[in-house]
Residue, then its C-alpha position, 0 to 999 in steps of 0.5 A: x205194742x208191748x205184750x202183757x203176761x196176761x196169759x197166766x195171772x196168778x196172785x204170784x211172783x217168778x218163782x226163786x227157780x226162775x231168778x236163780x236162773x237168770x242169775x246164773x246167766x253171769x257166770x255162764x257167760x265167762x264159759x259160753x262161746x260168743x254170741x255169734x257162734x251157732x252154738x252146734x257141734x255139727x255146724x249146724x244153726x242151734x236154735x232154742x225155742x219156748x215151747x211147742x209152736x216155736x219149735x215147729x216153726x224152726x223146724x220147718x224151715x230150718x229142715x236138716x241145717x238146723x238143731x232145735x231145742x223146745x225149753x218146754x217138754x212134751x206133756x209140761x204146761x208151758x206157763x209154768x215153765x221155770x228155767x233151770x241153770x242147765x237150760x240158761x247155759x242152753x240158751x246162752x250158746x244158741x244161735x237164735x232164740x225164737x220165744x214169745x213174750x208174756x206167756x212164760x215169765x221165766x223164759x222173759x226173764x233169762x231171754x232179756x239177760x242173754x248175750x246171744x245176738x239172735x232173738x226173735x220174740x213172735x209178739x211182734x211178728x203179728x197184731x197182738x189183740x186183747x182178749x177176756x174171759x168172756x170173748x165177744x161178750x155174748x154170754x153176758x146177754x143171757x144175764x144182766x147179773x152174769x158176774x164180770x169178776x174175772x180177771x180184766x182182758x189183755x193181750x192174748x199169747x194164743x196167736x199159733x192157733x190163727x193159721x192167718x196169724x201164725x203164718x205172718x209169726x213164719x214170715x218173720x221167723x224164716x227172716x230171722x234165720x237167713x239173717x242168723x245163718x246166711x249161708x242157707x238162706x236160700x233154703x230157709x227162704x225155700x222152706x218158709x213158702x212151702x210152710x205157708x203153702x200148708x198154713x195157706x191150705x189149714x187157713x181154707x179148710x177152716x173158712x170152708x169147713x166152719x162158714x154154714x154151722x148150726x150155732x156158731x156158739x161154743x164153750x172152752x175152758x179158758x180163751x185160749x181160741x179167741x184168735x180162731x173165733x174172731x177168724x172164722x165168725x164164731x164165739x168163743x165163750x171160756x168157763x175160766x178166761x185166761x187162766x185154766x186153773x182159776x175156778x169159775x163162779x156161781x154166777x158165771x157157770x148158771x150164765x153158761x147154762x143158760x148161753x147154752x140153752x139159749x144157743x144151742x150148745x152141745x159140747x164143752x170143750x176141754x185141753x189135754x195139758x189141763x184137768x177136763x173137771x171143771x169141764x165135766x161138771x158144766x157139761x153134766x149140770x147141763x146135759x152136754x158132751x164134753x170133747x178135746x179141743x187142743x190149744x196145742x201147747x205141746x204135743x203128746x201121746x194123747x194128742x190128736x195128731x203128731x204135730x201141729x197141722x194134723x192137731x188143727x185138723x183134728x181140732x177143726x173136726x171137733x168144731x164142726x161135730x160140736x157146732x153141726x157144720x152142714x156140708 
């Protein structure tokens, strides 16, 4: 199943930035070294990864033989990624190309014009499943008027924050680098079952930790955790959908103060990389907390953890506070 960009619709076209880019791949191709060199230095496997979840899966397997690269810095919303000339030349000498589809279009765009032999999109390493802006349709039974003009449901990208899903998008990474790198395969198929060891672990404390709560209802800014939801029985309702940035209707915020009343909602949840506004004003019109819960896009001084396992315990910790898990 092909992946919509549903992850940000905005009214808005790749930026020229982006087109410039890619267009840029023509002449970087006269100067880059051929598609089946690693691209490294040291003789190492050069990998290039999207963003954040990508990164850490590349370095978790591919441990001391590997250099990676994240074309998204720390702190910089992965969406709105445009990809500099500098950054195409990047990823023409890499020896694998770990992205994933339809959540940044200029990362799409120059992967798609790339020469490089390696490409693994994690799309298609996992069922993709659609995701609106009212996840599980829970809110809208507290209003038969609540308003349904959001944007429709599509696929959702979100797939890192499900430990289940994020594991099966591992398998086929480890795969793609003992194809990429043979000559470390065994060491690559080494480090791949110890990450799903880990992910197997986050997996059970998430079942564990979320099975007996008091609601099993809460509120994010955008459904960024629809995935997680589905997993381990709860509701995710989001104040924006998809997109973080849109700004939610009269309708919509009056339906969520009801949802929560109703539900039992103590908290509104909000992400690091994204403006806690919207979140607050929903929060204080209904006398709620507001707390982080991290979709994890990048990591940063203000994140709740140093990579991504010690940020899903973190976020876990949340849930469990905001939903009145009883131990």
């Amino acid at each position: 199943m092909s992946v919509m960009n549903t992850s940000r619709r905005r009214p808005r076209l790749i930026s020229v930035t982006a087109s410039a880019a890619a267009a840029a791949l023509s002449v970087t191709l006269l100067s880059a070294c051929s598609s089946g060199d690693s691209g490294s230095d040291d003789g190492k496997l050069d990998v290039t990864a999207s963003f954040y979840p990508m990164a850490y899966l590349a370095e978790q397997i591919g441990g001391a033989h590997v250099d990676v690269t994240s074309l998204t810095k720390p702190g910089q919303e992965p969406h709105d990624l445009e990809i500099s000339a500098r950054q195409t030349s990047k990823v023409e000498r890499s020896g694998l190309i770990l992205y994933l589809k339809g959540l940044q279009p200029s990362v799409d765009e120059v992967v798609a014009q790339s020469s490089v032999k390696n490409k693994v999109d994690a799309a298609t390493l996992t069922r993709m499943e659609e995701h609106g802006d009212e996840v599980g349709g829970h809110a809208a039974a507290h209003d038969e008027h609540a308003d349904h003009d959001h944007e429709e449901a599509g696929q959702d990208p979100h797939i890192w924050l499900d430990p289940v899903k994020y594991a099966e998008v591992a398998k086929g990474v480890g795969k793609a680098m003992e194809k990429a790198d043979p000559g470390h395969a065994a060491v690559y198929r080494k480090n791949t079952t110890a990450l799903l060891g880990k992910l197997g672990k986050l997996d059970t404390a998430y079942a564990e930790g979320l099975k007996d709560t008091r609601t099993k209802v809460f509120i994010t800014t955008h459904a960024a955790f629809g995935y997680l939801a589905e997993r381990y029985g709860l509701t995710e309702e989001a104040i924006s959908g998809l997109n973080p940035e849109s700004e939610p209707s009269p309708a919509r915020i009056k339906d969520l103060h009801a949802m929560a009343k109703a539900d039992g909602v103590t908290t509104v949840f909000y992400e690091t990389l994204v403006s806690d506004k919207t979140a607050k004003t929903v929060a204080g019109d209904s006398g709620l907390r507001t707390d982080v819960l991290d979709p994890l896009e990048g990591i940063t001084d203000k994140s709740r953890g140093r990579d991504y396992l010690q940020v899903m315990e973190s976020n876990l910790q949340a849930l469990q506070k905001a939903l009145g898990a009883r131990s």
